[in-house]
N, C-alpha and C positions, 0 to 999 in steps of 0.2 A: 424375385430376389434383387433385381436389377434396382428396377424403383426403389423399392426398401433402403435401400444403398442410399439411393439419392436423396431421398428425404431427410435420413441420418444425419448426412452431411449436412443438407441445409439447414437443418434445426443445432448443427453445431457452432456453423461459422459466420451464420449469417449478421451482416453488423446492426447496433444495435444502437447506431447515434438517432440523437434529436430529430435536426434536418439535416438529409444527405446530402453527400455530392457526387450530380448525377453526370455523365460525361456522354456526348450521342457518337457514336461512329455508325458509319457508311457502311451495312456490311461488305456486300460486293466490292464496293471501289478500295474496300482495305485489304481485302482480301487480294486483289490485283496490287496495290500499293506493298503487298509484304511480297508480292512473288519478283518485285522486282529485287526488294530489300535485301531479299536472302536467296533470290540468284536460282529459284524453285519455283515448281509448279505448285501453288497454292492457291487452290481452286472450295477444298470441303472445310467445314469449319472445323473440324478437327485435326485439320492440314496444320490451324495456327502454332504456332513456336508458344510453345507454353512461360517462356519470358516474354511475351509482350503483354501475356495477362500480369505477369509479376512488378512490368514497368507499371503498369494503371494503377494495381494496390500503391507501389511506393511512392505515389504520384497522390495518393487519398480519396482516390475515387472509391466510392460506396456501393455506385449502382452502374451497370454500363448497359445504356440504350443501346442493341442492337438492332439498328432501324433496314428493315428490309429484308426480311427473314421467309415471308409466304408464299407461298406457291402462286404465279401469276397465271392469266391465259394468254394465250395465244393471240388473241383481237389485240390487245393493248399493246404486246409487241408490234404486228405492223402494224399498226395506228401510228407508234410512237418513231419506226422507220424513216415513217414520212414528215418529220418534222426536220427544222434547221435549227442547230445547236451550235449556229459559228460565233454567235455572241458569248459563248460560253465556254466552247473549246472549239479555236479556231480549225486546227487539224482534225476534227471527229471524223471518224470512217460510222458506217454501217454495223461493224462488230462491236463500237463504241455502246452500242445500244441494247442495253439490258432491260428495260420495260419499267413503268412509273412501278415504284414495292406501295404504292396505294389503290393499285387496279387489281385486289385481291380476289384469287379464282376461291379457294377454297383453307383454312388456316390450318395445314400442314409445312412441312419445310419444303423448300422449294426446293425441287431435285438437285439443279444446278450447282447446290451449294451442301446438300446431305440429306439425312433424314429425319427423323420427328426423334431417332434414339440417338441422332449428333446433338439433337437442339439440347434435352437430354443432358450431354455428355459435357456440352457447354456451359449449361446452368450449374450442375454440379463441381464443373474444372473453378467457375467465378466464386461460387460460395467457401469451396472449398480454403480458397484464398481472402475472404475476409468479404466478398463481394456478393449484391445481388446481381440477378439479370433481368432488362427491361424488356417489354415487346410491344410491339403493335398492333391496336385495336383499332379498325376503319369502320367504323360507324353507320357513316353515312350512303357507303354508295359500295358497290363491288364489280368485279370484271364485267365487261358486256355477256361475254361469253361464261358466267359463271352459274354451276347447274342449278339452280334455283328458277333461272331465267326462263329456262323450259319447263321446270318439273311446276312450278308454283307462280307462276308470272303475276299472281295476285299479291305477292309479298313486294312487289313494286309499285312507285306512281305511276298509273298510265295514262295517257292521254283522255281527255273526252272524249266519246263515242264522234268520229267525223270531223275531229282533228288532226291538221298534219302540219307541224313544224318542225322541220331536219336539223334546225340548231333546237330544238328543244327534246324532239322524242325520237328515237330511233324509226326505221317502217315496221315492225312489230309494234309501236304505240307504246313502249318504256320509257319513260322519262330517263336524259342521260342527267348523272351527279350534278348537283347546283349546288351553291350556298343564298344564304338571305337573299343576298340579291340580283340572284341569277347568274354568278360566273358560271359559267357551265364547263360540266370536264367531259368532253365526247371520247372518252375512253372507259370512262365508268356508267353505271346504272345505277339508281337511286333508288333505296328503300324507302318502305313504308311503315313509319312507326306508330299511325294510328290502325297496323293490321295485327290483331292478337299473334297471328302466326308468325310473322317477323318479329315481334316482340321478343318471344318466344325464343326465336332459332338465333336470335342475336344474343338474347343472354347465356344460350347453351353457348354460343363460341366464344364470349369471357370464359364461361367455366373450362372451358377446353385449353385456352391459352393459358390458365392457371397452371396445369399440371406443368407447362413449359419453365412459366415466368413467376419471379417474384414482385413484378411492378410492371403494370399495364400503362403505356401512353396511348390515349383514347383521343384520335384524330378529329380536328373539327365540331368538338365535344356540342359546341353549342347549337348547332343544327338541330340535335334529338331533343332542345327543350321541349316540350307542347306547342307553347306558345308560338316559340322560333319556326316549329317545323308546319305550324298550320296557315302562319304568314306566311310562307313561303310555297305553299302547294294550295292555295286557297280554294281553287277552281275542280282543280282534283280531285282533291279529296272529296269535294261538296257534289261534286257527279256520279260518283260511286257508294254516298251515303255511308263514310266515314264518320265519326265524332270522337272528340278529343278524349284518351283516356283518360280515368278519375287520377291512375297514380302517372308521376314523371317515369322515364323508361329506364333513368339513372339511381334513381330510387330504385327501384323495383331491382334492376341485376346489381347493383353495389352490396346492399342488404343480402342477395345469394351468395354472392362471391364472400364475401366476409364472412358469412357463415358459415362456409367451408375454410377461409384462412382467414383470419383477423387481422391476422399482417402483411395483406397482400396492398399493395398501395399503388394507386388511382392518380397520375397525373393527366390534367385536362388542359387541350387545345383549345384557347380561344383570348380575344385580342378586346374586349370589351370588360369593362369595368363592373359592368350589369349584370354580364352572362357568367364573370367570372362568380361573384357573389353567387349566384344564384346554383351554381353550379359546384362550390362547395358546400351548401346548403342539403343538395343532393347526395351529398357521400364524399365524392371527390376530396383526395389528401392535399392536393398542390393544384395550381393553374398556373399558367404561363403569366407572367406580369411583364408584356412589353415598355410597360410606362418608363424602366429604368433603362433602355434603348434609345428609346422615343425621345425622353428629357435629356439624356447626354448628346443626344442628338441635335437637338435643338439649341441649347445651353447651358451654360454652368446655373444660371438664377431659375431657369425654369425645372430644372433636376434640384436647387436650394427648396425652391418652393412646393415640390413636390414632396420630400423627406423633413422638413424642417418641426411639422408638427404631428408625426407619426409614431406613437407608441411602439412598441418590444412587438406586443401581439400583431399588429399589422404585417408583421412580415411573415407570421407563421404557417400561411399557406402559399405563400409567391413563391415562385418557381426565377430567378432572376437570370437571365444572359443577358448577352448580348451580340451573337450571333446561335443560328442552329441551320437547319436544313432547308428551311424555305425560308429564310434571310440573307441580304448577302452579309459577306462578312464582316465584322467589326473596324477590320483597318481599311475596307473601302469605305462603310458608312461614316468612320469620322474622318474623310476627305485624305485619302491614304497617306494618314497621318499615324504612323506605327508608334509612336510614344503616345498619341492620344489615345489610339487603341488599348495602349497596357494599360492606360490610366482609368479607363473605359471599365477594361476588364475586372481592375484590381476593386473598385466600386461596387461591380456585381457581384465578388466570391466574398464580398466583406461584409456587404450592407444588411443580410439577414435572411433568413429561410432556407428553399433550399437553391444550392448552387448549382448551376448548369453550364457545364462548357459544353463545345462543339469539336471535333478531331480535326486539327490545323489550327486550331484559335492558339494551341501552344507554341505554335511556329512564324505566325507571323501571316499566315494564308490569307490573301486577298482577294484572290478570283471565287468566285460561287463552281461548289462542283453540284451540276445538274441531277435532280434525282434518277431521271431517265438513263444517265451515263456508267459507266462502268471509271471514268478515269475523269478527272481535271487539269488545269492546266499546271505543267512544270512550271515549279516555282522556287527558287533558293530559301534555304532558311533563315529565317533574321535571328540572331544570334543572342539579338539585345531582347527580345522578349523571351526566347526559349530559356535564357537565362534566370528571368525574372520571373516566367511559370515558377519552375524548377524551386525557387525561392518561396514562392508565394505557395503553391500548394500544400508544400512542408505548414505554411504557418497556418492556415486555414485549415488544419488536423484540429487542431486545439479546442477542443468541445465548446468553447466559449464563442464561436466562430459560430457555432450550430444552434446557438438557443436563441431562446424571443426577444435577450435583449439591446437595447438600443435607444441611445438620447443621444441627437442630433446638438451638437457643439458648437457651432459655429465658430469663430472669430470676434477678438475684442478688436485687435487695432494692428495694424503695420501698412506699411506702405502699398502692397498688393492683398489687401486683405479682404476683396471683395473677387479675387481670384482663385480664394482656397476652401475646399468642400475639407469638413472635419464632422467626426462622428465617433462616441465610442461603444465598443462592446465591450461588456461583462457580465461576470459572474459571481459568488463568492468567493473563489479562489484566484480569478485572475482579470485581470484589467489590460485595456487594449484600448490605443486612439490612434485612428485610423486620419491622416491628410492627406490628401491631394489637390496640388495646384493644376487647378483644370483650366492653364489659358496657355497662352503660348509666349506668356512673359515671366521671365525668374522674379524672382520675390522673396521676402519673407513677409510673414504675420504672427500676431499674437495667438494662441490657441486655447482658451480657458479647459480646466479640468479642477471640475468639480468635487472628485470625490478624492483629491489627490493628499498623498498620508506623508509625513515627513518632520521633521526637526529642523534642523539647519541648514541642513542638505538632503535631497534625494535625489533618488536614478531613475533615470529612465533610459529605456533601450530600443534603439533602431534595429529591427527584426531584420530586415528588407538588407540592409546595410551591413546588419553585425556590427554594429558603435553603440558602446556604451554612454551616457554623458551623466557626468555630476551636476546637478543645478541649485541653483541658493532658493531654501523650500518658499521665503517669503514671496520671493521675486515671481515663482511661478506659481503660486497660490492668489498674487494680486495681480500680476499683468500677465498673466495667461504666458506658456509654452511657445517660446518664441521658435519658429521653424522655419527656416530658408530651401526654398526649393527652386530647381530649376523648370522650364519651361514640363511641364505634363508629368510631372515625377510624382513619384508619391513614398510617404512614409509609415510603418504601423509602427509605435511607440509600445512597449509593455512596460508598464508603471504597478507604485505598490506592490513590488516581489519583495 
């Protein structure tokens, strides 16, 4: 009856936009972060204060990544003991140390935190309120200690017959977790995707996170290519008289899962341009699109030239942030420059697909909290960004915000005009131009807009601001939307109302 319930709800409440906006929290370390909040032991997930789910909806979030939800082993805690975390949080103790949520024993709920009928109670509490739930699929590798390692130790790479490398294979001869090109994680064990039986038992534990979750993140997505995963164990494989399967292993569990929910949605880890194509080709809803990190990172012209001649549909499986869990954060990466950051941010929740933030990207958070950790380091809130979320999420509700489209605008003319990123979204109903002076000099420039409607005069409106302006239609029909910005500010206009 219990279930029953829950399905109800999900097929009530669940939302039903274009592209969502997915938001990741830490589960543990928020779970520690509320019990300071509210002055309580807040340890189960069903411990949380049912207004912090009410803050996320009123905030637009769609989907909330609860990253860190599985049951660990034991190995990967002391493994992880024995590391130094003083770059990360200079005060860590030993109880700071919760265990990598990617050294998965087995995908149940991790005791620590409730049961598989909290996970449950969770999905149901989010849906309930307008939201899905996300969760984590690990792919590639699982606890050292995890029961497959004894019951079936053929569903792993193992070493050559008379091979012994301790940074590559455990002394049982299981290869520890790599990617392409050998980072090795000596906390995890590495599957074998040309083994039918692992095939097999990994696509039952999608179907089993299903009944959890409404949206799987599938860690490391690109490993399981074929291709990807035959480079990468070449020697192995070809010892033990493996051969590549005929179908991909994403194909194959995507097509199940969907045929039990159709709207169950597949976002994909991976940071290549290649693997991502390839990889929604596969089934996959979304992929991680570092590019818009990467380029604001770099510069204002190399993020121009990256968006300049990019169609609506280009965005419609990017996945956009600019910070998440194994990034550092946005306002270290643009040189802890906290206006650059917003400017950074307000780029990614604008520019199209879906939107991704990180838990602290709303506050200003600069230090990286370690996944290993239960806590990060104390840090004040900035004031000027929580503000500007608080602003900005509101307007990025706007359906218009969520669909394919998108013509990159540039600049006709003004004095810093080779300082400001412009682009608009729309729809039939609504129109949005989006500026930001991405340098660190005030300016203004001209902004063309194309489809703009008017007589004598028309309005346009500073969302961000809440300012109205009358403008003379000819004036901004031939010399383009003259906009004055300060150093890393940005503006979203709504025109044609």
């Amino acid at each position: 009856m219990f279930k029953k319930f829950l399905i109800f709800i999900s097929l009530l409440f669940i939302c039903s936009c274009r592209h969502p906006f997915l938001y990741e929290i830490n589960t543990r370390p928020w779970l520690y972060e509320l019990s300071i909040k509210y002055e309580r032991s807040i340890v189960r997930l069903t411990d949380i204060p049912l207004q912090e789910f009410d803050e996320l909806a009123k905030n637009g979030v769609d989907i909330v990544w609860m990253m860190g939800v599985w049951k660990l082993g034991n190995y990967g805690l002391e493994f992880d003991k024995k590391l130094d975390y003083s770059e990360w949080l200079p005060n860590w103790t030993e109880e700071d140390v919760i265990g990598s949520p990617y050294a998965v024993y087995e995908y149940t709920c991790n005791p620590d935190i409730g049961t598989d009928n909290d996970l449950m109670w969770l999905k149901a509490i989010l849906n309930s309120k307008g939201m899905k739930l996300m969760l984590d699929f690990v792919p590639n590798h699982s606890a050292v200690d995890a029961p497959q390692a004894k019951s079936n130790p053929d569903m792993y790479i193992r070493a050559p017959e008379g091979i012994k490398d301790e940074n590559r294979y455990t002394e049982g001869g299981l290869a520890y977790g790599a990617n392409e090109n050998h980072f090795t994680w000596k906390d995890v064990l590495q599957w074998n995707y040309w083994n039918k039986d692992t095939i097999e038992f990994m696509k039952n534990n999608i179907i089993k996170i299903m009944s959890f979750a409404d949206a799987i993140r599938c860690d490391v997505a690109y490993q399981e290519i074929n291709d990807v995963f035959g480079r990468t164990w070449p020697e192995e494989l070809e010892k033990y008289g493996y051969t590549k399967p005929e179908e991909e292993f994403w194909t194959y569990a995507i097509k199940a899962a969907k045929k039990l929910n159709p709207n169950i949605i597949f976002l994909a880890e991976a940071y290549k341009d290649e693997y991502n194509e390839i990889l929604i080709k596969l089934g996959f809803d979304y992929a991680y699109n570092r590019n818009i990190l990467k380029k604001l990172m770099s510069s204002k012209d190399d993020f121009v030239e990256y968006i300049k001649d990019k169609q609506g549909s280009f965005w419609k499986d990017k996945a956009n942030f600019v910070e998440n869990h194994d990034e550092l954060r946005a306002v270290h990466n643009m040189g802890d420059n906290y206006k650059k950051a917003k400017a950074a941010g307000t780029i990614a929740a604008t520019i199209g697909g879906m939107i991704f933030m990180n838990h602290g990207q709303w506050i200003g958070k600069k230090n990286m909290l370690d996944v290993h950790l239960r806590r990060g380091q104390d840090e004040p809130v900035n004031y000027e960004i929580k503000s500007h979320y608080q602003r900005l999420n509101q307007i990025i509700k706007n359906k218009t915000f969520r669909s394919d489209n998108f013509y990159y605008a540039g600049v006709i003319d003004g004095e810093r005009k080779d300082d400001f990123i412009a682009y608009i979204r729309e729809d039939e109903e609504s129109h949005y131009l989006v500026v930001v002076n991405f340098s660190e000099n005030e300016g203004c420039a001209n902004v063309p807009i194309y489809n703009l409607k008017g007589r004598r005069y028309t309005l346009v409106y500073d969302l961000l601001n809440d300012v109205e302006y009358i403008k003379t239609y000819d004036i901004v029909k031939n010399q383009g939307l003259k906009v004055c910005l300060k150093a890393w500010e940005s503006q979203i206009f709504k025109y044609n109302y």
